[in-house]
C-alpha positions in Angstrom: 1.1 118.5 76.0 -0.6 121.7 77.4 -3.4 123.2 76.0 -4.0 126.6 75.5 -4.4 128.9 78.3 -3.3 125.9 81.2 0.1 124.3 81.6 0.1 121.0 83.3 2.7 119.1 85.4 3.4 116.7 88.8 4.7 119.5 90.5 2.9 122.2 88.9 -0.8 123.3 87.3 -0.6 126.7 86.4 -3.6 128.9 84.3 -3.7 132.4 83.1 -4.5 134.6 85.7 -2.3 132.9 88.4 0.8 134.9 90.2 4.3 132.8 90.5 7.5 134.2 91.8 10.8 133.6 90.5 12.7 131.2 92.2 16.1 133.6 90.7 14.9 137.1 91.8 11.9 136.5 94.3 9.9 138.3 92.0 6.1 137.6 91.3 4.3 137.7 87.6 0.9 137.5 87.1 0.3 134.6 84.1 -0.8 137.1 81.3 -1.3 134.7 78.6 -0.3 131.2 77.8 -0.3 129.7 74.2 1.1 125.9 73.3 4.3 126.2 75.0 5.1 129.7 75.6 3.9 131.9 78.7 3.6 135.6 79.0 4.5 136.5 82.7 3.7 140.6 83.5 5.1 141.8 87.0 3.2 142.9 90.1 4.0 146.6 89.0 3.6 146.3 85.5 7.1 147.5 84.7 8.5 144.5 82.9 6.9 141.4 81.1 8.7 137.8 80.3 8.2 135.7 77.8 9.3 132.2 78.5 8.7 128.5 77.5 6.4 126.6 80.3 8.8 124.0 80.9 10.7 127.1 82.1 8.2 127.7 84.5 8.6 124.3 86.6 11.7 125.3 86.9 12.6 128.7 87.9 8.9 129.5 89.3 7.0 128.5 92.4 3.3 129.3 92.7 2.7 131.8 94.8 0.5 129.3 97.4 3.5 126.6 97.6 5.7 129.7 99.2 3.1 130.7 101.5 3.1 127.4 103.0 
């Protein structure tokens, strides 16, 4: 189970603070806040905010440093 403010997974550790990019749009969100099993996800610009479970986020997010490589 993940504790507050990290989520933890095989394919994915993700923390507050780090950007992912959706895997449906190709847009990236900055990790606002994460909280027992829901995430906060606030865009690049700032114009929208997500809130989604963190499951969701192995899923339909890649860390920004597995698309750079």
């Amino acid at each position: 189970m993940a504790g507050k403010g990290k989520m933890g997974g095989s394919a994915m550790e993700t923390k507050e603070g780090d950007t992912v990019r959706s895997i449906l749009n190709g847009v990236e969100y900055k990790i606002k806040k994460i909280v027992e099993k829901m995430a906060v996800l606030e865009s690049q610009d700032g114009k929208s905010k997500i809130i989604t479970e963190v499951d969701a986020l192995k899923i339909f997010y890649r860390d920004k440093e597995d698309l750079q490589a």
